[in-house]
C-alpha positions in Angstrom: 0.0 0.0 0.0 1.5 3.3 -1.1 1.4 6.1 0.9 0.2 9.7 0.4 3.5 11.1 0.4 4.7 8.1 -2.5 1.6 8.9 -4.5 2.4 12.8 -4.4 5.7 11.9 -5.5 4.9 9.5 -7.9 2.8 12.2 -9.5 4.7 14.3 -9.8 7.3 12.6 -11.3 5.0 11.7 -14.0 4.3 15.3 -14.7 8.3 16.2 -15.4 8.4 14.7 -18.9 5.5 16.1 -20.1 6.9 19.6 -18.2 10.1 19.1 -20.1 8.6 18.4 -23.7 6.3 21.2 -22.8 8.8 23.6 -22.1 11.1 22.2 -24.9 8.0 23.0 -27.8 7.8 26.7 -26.1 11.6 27.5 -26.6 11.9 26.1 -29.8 9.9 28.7 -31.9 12.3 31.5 -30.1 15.4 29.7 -30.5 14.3 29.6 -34.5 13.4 33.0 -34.5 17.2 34.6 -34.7 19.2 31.7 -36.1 23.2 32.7 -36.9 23.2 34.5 -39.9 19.5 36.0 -39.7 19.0 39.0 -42.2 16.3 39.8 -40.7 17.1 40.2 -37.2 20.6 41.8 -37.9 21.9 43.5 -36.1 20.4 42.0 -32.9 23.4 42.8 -30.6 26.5 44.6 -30.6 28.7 44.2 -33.9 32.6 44.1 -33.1 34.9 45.3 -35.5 38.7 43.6 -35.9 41.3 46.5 -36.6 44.2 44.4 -36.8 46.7 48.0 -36.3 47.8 49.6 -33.2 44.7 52.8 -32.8 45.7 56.0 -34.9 46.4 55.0 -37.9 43.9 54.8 -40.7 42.2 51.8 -40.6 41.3 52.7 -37.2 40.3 56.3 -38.0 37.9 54.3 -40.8 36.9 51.9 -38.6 36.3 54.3 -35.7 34.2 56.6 -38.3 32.1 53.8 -40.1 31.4 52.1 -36.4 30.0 55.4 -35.3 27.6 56.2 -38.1 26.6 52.4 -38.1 25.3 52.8 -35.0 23.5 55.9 -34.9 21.7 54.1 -37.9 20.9 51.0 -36.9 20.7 52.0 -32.9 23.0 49.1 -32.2 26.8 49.3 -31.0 29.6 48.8 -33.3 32.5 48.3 -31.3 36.6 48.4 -32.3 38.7 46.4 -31.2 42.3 46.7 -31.9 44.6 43.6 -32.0 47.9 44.4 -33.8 50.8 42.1 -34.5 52.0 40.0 -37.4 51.3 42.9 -40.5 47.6 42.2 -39.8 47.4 38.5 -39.5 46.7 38.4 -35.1 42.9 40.3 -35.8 42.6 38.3 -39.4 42.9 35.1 -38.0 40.7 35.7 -35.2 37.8 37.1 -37.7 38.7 34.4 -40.2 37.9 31.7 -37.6 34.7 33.4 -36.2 31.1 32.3 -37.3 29.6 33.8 -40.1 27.1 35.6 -38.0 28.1 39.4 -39.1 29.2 40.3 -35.7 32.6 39.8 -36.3 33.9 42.3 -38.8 38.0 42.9 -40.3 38.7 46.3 -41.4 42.2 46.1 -42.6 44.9 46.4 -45.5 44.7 44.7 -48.1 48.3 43.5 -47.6 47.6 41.3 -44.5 46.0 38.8 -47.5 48.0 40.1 -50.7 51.0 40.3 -49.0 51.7 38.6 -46.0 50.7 34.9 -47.4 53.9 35.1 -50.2 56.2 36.3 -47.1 55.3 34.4 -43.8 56.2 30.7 -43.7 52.7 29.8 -42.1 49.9 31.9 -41.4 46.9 31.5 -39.1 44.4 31.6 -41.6 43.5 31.2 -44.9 42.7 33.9 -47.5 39.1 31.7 -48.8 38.6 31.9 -45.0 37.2 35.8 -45.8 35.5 37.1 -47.9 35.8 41.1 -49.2 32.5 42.8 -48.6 34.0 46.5 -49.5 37.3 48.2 -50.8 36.3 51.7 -48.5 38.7 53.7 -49.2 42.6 54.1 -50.7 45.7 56.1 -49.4 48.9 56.5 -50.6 51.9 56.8 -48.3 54.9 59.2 -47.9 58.2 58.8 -48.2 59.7 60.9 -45.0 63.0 60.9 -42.6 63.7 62.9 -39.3 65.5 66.6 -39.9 68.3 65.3 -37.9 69.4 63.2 -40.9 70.2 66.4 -43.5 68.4 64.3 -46.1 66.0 66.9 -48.2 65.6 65.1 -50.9 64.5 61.3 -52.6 68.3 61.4 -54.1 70.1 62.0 -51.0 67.7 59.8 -49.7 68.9 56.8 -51.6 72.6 58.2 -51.8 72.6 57.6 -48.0 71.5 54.3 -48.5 73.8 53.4 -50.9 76.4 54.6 -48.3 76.2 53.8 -45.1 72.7 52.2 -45.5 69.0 53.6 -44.0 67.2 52.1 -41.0 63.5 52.2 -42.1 60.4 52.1 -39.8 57.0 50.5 -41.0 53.9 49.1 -39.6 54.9 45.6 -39.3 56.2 43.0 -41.5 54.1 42.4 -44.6 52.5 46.0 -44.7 52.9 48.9 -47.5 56.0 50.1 -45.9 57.8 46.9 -45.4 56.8 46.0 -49.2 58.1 49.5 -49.8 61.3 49.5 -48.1 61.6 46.5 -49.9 61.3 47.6 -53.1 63.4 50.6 -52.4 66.5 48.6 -51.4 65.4 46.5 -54.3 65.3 48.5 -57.3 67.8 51.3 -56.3 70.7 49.5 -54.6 70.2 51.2 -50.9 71.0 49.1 -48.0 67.9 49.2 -45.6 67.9 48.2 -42.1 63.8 47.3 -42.1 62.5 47.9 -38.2 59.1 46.8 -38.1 56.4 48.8 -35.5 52.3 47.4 -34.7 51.0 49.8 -36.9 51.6 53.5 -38.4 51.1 55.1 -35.2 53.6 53.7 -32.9 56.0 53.8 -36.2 55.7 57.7 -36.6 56.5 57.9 -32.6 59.6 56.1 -33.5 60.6 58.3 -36.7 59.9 61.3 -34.6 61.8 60.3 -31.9 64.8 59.4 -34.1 64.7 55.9 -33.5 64.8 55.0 -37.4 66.1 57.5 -40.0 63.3 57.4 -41.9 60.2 55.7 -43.4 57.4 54.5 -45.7 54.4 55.4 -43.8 50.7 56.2 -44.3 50.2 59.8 -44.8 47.3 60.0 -42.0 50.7 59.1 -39.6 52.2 62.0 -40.6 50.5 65.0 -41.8 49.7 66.1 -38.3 53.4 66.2 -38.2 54.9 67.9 -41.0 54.4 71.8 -39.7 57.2 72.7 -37.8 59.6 70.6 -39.6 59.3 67.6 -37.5 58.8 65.0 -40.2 60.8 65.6 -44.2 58.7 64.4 -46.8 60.1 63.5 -49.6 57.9 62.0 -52.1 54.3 60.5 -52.5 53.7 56.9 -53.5 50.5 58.0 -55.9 50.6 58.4 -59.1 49.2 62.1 -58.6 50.5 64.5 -56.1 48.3 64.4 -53.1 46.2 67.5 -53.2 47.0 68.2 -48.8 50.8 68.2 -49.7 50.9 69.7 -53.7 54.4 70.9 -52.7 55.7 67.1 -52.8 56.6 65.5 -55.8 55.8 61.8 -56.7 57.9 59.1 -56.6 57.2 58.4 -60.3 58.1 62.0 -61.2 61.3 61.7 -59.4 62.2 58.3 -61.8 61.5 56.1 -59.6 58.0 54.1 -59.8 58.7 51.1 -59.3 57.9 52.8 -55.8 54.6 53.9 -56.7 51.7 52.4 -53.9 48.8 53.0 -52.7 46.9 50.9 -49.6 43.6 49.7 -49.8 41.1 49.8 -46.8 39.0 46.8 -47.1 36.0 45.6 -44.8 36.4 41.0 -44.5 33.3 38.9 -43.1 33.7 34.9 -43.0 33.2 33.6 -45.7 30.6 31.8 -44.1 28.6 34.4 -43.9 25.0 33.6 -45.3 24.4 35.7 -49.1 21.5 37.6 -48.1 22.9 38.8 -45.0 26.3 39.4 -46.8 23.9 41.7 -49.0 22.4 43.6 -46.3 25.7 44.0 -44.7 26.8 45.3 -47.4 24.0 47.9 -48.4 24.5 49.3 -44.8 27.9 50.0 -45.3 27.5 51.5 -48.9 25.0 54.1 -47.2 27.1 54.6 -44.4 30.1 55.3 -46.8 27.8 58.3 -48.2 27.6 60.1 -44.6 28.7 63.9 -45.3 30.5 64.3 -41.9 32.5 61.2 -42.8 33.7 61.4 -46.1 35.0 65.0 -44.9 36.6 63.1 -42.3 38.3 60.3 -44.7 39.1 63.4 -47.0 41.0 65.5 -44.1 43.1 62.6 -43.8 43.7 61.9 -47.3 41.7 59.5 -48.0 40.3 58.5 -51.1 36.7 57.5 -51.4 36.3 54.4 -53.3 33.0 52.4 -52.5 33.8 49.4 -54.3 31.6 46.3 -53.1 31.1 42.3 -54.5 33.1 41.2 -57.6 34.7 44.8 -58.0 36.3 44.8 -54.7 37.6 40.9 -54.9 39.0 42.3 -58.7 40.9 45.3 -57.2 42.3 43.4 -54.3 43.3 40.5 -56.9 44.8 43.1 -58.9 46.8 44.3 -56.6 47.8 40.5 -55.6 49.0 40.0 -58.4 51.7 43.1 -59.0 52.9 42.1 -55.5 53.1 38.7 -56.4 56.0 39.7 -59.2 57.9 42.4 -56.5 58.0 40.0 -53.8 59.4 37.0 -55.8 61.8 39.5 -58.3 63.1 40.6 -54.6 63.3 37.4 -52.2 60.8 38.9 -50.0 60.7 36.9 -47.1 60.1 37.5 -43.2 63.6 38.4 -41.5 
């Protein structure tokens, strides 16, 4: 004979499946309802964005800007994150390996996956691991040393080099400088000491406080720096002077353009990202990339609006792939 107390627990013991199943046929409609990779529902939560740079250099000034009219239009946070080291390839890999769920953004140079797979022995990711959504914006990059070195010119420039050589600063191994510095010892015969920084910032610091002679660096580096004589330039890497420094020749004017460069600012999603939310992700951007206040901010730091999204930006960044492809190997490029 049971007793009341068995019965009541018998009972309710009974009733725990059926709780279970119950509660298990409620959750499952929510748990459908914002799947990874939802269109619809993007963005549901904050968005982090990868800069794979020290912060003050350019693709953190982009990043910065794009994260903050992102949010004021979709209401939701867009957060930077900085994680410099390896020309780019620390923040790639981490984005690379994320789930296509478009809350993991890179916003980068294009020479983290142009470059830096021809010149690093292994790398922690794969370039069909990403996916280019947009080519933002270009820059090109000045060639400058410190006034303590005499040098006022491109010629004296690579005179000293040829020498008693030129210690070079960049921002890390595998980006436009060290490619630059590169093809500088390359082409002209100057010895170059290559000294590679985490980004353009912390490589200006060092060329203004004479711990390299000189270097290849992007322009948004250095043009706070050029009034008062703090910083030579000596030559642009466009093809067209840059219209902030008219004064300052290019480096194909000057006979040399095998020099000539400019950087590409790229926003990478997985490439497991979904297609339509790849689509919306990218129809965001291209309307955030129209923001007045923005584009006079990429333009006060020479920047160069380019907007290109799908197959157009995966032809430009091949394009450039390729050139580099031929410098690297003509040179030996290969990390130090």
């Amino acid at each position: 004979m049971f007793s009341p107390t068995a019965s009541s627990h018998l009972a309710r013991a009974a009733l725990v499946p059926g709780l279970i199943a119950l509660a298990l046929g409620l959750a499952a409609p929510a748990a459908q309802a914002q799947p990874a990779g939802d269109a619809a529902a993007w963005p549901a939560k904050a968005v982090r964005i990868i800069v794979p740079f020290a912060p003050g250099g350019a693709a953190d000034l982009i990043a910065r800007g794009m994260g903050e009219v992102l949010q004021r239009e979709t209401r939701q946070a867009f957060v930077v994150e900085n994680r410099p080291g390896a020309g780019g390839n620390i923040g790639a890999g981490a984005v690379a390996k994320a789930p296509g769920d478009g809350y993991q953004w890179l916003i980068g140079l294009d020479t983290t996956l142009t470059v830096n797979p021809l010149i690093y022995q292994s790398m922690p990711f794969r370039n069909s691991e990403l996916r280019a959504v947009m080519v933002m914006a270009s820059q090109g990059m000045l060639v400058a040393v410190s006034p303590r070195t005499g040098i006022q010119s491109l010629e004296q420039f690579i005179a000293q080099g040829r020498k008693s050589g030129l210690t070079l600063g960049s921002a890390g191994y595998g980006t436009p400088g060290h490619l630059g510095a590169t093809i500088l010892a390359h082409s002209t015969g100057a010895s170059v000491n290559h000294v590679p920084y985490k980004g353009n910032a912390p490589a200006t610091t060092a060329l203004l406080s004479n711990e390299v002679d000189g270097g290849i660096i992007s322009s948004t580096a250095l043009l706070p720096h050029l009034a008062g004589n703090k910083v030579v330039p000596l030559a642009v890497t466009t093809r067209q002077r840059n219209p902030l420094l008219p004064q300052v020749a290019t480096v194909g004017e000057l006979g040399h353009k095998a020099l000539e460069q400019e950087v590409l600012f790229v926003v990478w999603l997985p490439q497991s990202t979904p297609e339509p939310l790849l689509q919306k992700i990218q129809a965001q951007l291209e309307r955030a990339l129209k923001d007045g206040k923005l584009q006079e901010r990429l333009r006060a730091n020479d920047l160069f609006h380019e907007g290109l999204v799908g197959e157009a930006a995966a032809q430009r960044v091949q394009a450039v792939a390729d050139r580099y492809r031929v410098v690297i190997q003509a040179a030996g490029m290969k990390m130090e």
